[in-house]
C-alpha positions as CSV (number, residue, x, y, z in Angstrom):
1,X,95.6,114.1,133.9
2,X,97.9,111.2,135.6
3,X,96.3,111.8,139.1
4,X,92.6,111.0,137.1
5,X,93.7,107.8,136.0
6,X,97.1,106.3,138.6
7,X,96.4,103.0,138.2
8,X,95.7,102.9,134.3
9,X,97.8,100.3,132.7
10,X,100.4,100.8,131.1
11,X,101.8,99.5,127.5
12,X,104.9,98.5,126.0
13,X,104.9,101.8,123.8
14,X,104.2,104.2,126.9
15,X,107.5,102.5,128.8
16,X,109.0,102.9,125.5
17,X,108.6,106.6,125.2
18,X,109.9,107.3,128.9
19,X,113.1,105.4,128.1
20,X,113.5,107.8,124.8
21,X,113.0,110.6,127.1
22,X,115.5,109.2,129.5
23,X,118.2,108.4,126.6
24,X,117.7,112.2,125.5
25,X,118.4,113.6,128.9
26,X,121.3,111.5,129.2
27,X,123.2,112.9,125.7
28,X,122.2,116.2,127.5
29,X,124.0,115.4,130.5
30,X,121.1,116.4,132.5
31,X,121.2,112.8,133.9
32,X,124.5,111.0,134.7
33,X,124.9,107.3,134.3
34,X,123.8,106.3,137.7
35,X,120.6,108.2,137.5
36,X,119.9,107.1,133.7
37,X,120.0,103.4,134.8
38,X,118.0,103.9,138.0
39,X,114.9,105.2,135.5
40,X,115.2,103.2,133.3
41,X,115.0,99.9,135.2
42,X,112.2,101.8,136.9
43,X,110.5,102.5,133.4
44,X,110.3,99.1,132.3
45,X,109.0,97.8,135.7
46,X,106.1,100.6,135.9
47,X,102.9,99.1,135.2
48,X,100.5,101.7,135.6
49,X,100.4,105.2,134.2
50,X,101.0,106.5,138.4
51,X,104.4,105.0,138.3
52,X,105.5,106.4,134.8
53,X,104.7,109.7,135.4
54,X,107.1,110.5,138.1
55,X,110.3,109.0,136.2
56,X,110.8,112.5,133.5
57,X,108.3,114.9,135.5
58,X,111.7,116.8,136.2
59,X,113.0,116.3,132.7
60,X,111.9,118.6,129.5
61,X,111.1,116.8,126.0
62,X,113.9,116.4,123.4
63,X,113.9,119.7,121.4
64,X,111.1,119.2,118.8
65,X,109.5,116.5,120.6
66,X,106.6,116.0,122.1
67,X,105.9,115.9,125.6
68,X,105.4,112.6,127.5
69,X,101.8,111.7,127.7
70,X,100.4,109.6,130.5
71,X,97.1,110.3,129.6
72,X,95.6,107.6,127.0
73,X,94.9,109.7,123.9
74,X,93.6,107.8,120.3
75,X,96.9,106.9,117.9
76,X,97.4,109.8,115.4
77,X,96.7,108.2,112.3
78,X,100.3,106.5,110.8
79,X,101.7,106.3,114.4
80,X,103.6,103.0,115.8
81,X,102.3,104.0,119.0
82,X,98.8,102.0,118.6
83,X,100.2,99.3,116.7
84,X,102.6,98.0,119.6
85,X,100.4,96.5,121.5
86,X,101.0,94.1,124.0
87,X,99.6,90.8,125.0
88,X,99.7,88.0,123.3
89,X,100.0,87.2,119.5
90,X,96.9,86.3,117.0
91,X,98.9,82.7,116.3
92,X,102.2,81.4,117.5
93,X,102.3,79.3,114.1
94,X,102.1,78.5,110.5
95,X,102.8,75.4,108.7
96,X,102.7,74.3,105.3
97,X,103.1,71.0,103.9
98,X,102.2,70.4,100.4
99,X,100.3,73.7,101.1
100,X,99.8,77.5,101.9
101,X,99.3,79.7,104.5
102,X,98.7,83.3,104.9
103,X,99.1,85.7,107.5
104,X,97.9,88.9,106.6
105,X,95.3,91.7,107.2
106,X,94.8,93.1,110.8
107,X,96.7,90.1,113.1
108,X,99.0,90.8,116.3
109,X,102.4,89.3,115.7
110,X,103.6,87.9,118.8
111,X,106.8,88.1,120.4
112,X,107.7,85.1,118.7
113,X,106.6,83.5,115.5
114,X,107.4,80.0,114.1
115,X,106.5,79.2,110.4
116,X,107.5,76.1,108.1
117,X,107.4,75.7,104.5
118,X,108.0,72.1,103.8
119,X,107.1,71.4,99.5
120,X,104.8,74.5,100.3
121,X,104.6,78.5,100.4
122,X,103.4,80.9,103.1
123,X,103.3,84.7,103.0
124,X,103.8,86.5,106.3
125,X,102.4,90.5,105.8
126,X,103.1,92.9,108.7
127,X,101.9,95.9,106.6
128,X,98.6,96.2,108.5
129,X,99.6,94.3,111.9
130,X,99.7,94.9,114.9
131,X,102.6,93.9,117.5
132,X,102.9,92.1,120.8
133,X,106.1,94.1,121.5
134,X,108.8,96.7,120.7
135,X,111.0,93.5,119.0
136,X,109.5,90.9,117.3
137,X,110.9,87.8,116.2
138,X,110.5,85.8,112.7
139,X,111.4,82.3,112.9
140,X,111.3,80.7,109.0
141,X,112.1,77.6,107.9
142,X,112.0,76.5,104.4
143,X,112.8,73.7,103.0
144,X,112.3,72.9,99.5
145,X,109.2,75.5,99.8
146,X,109.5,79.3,100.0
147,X,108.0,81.8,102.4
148,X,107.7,85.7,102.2
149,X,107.9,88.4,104.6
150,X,106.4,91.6,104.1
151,X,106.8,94.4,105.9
152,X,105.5,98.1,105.6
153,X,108.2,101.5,105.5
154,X,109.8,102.7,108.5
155,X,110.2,98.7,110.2
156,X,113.8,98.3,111.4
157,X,114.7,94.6,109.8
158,X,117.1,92.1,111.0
159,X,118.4,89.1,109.5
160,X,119.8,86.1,110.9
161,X,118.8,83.3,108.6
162,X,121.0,81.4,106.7
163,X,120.5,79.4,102.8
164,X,121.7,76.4,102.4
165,X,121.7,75.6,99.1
166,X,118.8,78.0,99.0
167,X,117.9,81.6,99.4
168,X,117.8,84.2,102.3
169,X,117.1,87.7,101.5
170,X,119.3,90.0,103.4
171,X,118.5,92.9,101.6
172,X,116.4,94.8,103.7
173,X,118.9,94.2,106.7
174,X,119.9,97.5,108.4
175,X,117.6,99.7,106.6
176,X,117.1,102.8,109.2
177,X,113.7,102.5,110.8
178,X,111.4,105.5,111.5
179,X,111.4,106.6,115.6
180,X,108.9,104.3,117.9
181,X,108.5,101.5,114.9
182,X,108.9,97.9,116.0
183,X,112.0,96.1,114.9
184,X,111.3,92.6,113.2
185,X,113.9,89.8,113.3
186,X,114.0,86.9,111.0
187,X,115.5,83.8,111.4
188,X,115.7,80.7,110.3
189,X,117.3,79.1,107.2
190,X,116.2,77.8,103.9
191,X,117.2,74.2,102.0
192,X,116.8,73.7,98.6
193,X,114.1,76.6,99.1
194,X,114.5,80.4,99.5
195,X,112.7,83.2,102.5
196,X,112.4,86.4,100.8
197,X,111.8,90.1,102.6
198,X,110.3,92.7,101.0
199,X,109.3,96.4,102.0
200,X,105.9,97.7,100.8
201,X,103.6,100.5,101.3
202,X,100.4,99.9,103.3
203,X,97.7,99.1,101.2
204,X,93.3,98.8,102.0
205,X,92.9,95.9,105.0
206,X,92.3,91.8,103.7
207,X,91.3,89.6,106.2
208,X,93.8,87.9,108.1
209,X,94.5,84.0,108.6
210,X,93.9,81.6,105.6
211,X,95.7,79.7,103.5
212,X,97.2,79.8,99.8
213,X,95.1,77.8,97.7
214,X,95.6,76.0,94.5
215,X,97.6,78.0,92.0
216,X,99.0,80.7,94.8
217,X,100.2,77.8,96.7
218,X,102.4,76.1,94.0
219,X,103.4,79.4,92.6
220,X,104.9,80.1,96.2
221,X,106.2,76.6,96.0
222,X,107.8,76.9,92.3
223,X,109.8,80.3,93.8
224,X,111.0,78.8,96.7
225,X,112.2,75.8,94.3
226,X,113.7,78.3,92.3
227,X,115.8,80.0,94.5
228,X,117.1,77.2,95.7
229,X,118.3,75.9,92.0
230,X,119.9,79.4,91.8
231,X,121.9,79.4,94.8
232,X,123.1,76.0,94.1
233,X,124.0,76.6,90.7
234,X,126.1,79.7,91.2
């Protein structure tokens, strides 16, 4: 099927899969250290489908695994592999002054995302988006406002942000993600307001983009408030 289509391109979430392969063999000690980092710099520089293939032709699939594809097949529905995407993002930012925003619905987060809660609220939901790579990163900054993350089962979460005399959520930090699901990092820190994380189940697509109006944006605005009094007070 590779020789049909050698100069196909390649995603982040093919490379991705010959590096797991690669890792496997390693543990097996059916490559040596040498040979491991020789594909794998090879993997990430490989473009097209032609220049995959040949990196784990010689190499069997992890037991229970399936096999490399270099042909482009549709997602299985509930995979990662047609949600990490590549490119560029939907938006770069959101800002909120005296205001809301939402980002929700089908939207590509890109590699990097900048948001700012400033007397304000914002909601950031990855539960039916799409990524621009592997990693992405969540950069939040709330002050005197709050802003919440939202992020489907099976997301690997890291958190770097820090509350001063306000609220960041750490406890979703280190929760084992599923095999080939994006990692999200947030970042950031939160003043007199608070940047909450939250894990939910997918639910039935809203459309992206928008903004908190009206009561949801002062509601998001009274919680970020709030956690800020609470971390102050205790």
């Amino acid at each position: 099927m590779t020789e049909d289509v050698p100069e196909l391109r390649a995603s982040d979430a093919d490379r991705e899969r010959v590096a797991e392969v690669l890792r496997d063999a390693l543990a097996e000690g059916r490559l040596d250290m040498g040979e491991f980092e020789e594909r794998l710099d090879a993997a990430y520089r490989a473009r097209t489908y032609g220049e995959l293939a040949p990196i784990t032709r010689d190499l069997p699939a992890a037991a229970g695994a399936a096999p490399v594809s270099m042909s482009k097949e549709p997602a299985q529905r509930g995979s990662w592999d047609g949600r990490i995407v590549g490119g560029e993002g939907t938006s770069g930012w959101a800002v909120a002054v005296m205001s809301g925003f939402q980002r929700r619905g089908r939207w590509t987060v890109p590699r990097r995302f900048n948001t700012v809660a400033f007397w304000g609220g914002g909601e950031i939901d990855l539960r039916e988006a799409d990524f621009a790579a592997g990693e992405v990163v969540i950069n939040c900054v709330a002050i005197m406002g709050g802003i919440s993350v939202v992020v489907p089962p099976g997301v690997e979460v890291v958190v770097r942000g820090l509350g001063v005399m306000g609220g960041f959520d750490h406890g979703e930090d280190g929760v084992p993600a599923q095999r080939g699901a994006p990692r999200v990092v947030v970042t950031g820190f939160a003043f007199w307001g608070g940047v909450g994380i939250e894990r939910k189940r997918r639910k039935g697509s809203k459309a992206g983009g928008g903004r908190l109006e009206g009561g949801e944006g002062r509601r998001e605005l009274d919680e970020g408030r709030r956690d800020g009094r609470r971390h102050w007070e205790h």
